[in-house]
N, C-alpha and C positions, 0 to 999 in steps of 0.2 A: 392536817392539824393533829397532835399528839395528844394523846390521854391524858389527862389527870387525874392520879390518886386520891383517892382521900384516906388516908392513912391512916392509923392511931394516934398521932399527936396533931391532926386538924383537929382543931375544939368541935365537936357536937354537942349538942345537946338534948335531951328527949323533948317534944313538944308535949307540954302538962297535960295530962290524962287521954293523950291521944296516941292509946295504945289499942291498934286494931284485931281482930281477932285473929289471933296467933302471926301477930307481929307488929310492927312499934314502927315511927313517924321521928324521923329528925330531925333540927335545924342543922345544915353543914355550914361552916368556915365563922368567923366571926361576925357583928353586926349584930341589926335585931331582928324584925318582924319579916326583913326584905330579903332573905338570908334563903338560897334553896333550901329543901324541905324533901326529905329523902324516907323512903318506904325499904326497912329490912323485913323480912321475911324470915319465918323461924327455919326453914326448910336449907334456904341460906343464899335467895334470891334477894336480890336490890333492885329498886328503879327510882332515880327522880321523879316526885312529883308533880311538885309545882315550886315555883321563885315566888314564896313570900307568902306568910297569912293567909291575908286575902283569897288569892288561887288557892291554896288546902282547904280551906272553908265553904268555899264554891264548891268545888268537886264534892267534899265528902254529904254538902246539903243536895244538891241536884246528882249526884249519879254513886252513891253509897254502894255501889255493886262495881266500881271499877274495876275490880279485883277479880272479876269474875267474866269480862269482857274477852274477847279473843282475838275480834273482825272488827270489834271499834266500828259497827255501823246503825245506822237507825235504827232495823230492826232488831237486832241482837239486843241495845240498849231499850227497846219498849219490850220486849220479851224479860230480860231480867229484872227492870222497872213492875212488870206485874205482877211477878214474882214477890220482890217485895212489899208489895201493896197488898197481897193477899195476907204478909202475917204481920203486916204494920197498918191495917186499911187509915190510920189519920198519919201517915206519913207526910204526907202535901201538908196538909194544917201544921204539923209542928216545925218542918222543916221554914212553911211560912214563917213562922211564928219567932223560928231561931234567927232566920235573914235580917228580919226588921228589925230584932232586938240589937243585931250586930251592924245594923245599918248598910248592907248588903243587899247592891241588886243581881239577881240571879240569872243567868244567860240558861239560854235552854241545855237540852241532855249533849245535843251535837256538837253546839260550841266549848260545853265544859270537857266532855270524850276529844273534841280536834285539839283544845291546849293540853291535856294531859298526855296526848301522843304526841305531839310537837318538844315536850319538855323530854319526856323521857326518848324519844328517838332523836330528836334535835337535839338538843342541850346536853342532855342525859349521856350521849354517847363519848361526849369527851370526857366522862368522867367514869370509875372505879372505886366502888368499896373496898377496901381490903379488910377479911376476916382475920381481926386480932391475933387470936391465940396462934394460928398455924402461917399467917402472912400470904393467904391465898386468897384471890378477887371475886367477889360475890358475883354470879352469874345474873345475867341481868333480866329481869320479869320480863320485860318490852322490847320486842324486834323490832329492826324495822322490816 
């Protein structure tokens, strides 16, 4: 199967105010809400994240430390999950609180870490950023 660019004249567009700490969230190619949804990184890493809404919103309410995962396994994710809970301890509640207001039901940490590997090793791999100004391909966050 061959790569697919996503070049500078594929339409993107920023996803509203879903610009993550030191690096920004896309819609890629046309469409709307069902549209992949691509993670640049200031550094000058990319990865798919999820196809559509929905999947970005799951991941960023149940495992808000994706980013920081290596081994994608249980442990690793209850380990960095602590972590945040130590400087957010109502994290659960508002997270709660964000799901039901968006009408959102929440798959646990494993199933949300196995689609966001799936996308970005799956899915993800036939696709390529190209960084604008120099026309070189962003290196990709997620191996397989």
């Amino acid at each position: 199967m061959s790569k697919k660019s996503i070049p500078p004249r594929v339409p993107r567009s920023r996803v509203p105010r879903a610009t993550a700490p030191g690096g920004t969230y896309f819609f890629c190619g046309e469409g709307g809400e069902d549209r992949p949804i691509l993670y640049a990184a200031p550094e000058g890493g990319a990865v798919l994240v999820a196809i559509g809404l929905p999947d970005l919103l799951r991941l960023l309410l149940v495992a808000p430390w994706w980013r920081d995962c290596q081994a994608f396994t249980d442990e690793e994710s209850r380990e960095l999950a602590a972590e945040y809970l130590e400087d957010m301890p109502d994290l659960v509640t508002r997270r709660d609180r964000a799901a039901a207001a968006l009408g959102l039901d929440l798959p646990d940490q494993a199933d949300v870490l196995a689609c966001l590997r799936e996308v970005a090793v799956g899915t993800g791999e036939n696709f390529v950023l190209i960084f604008t100004p120099e026309g070189h391909p962003y290196e990709p966050l997620i191996r397989n």
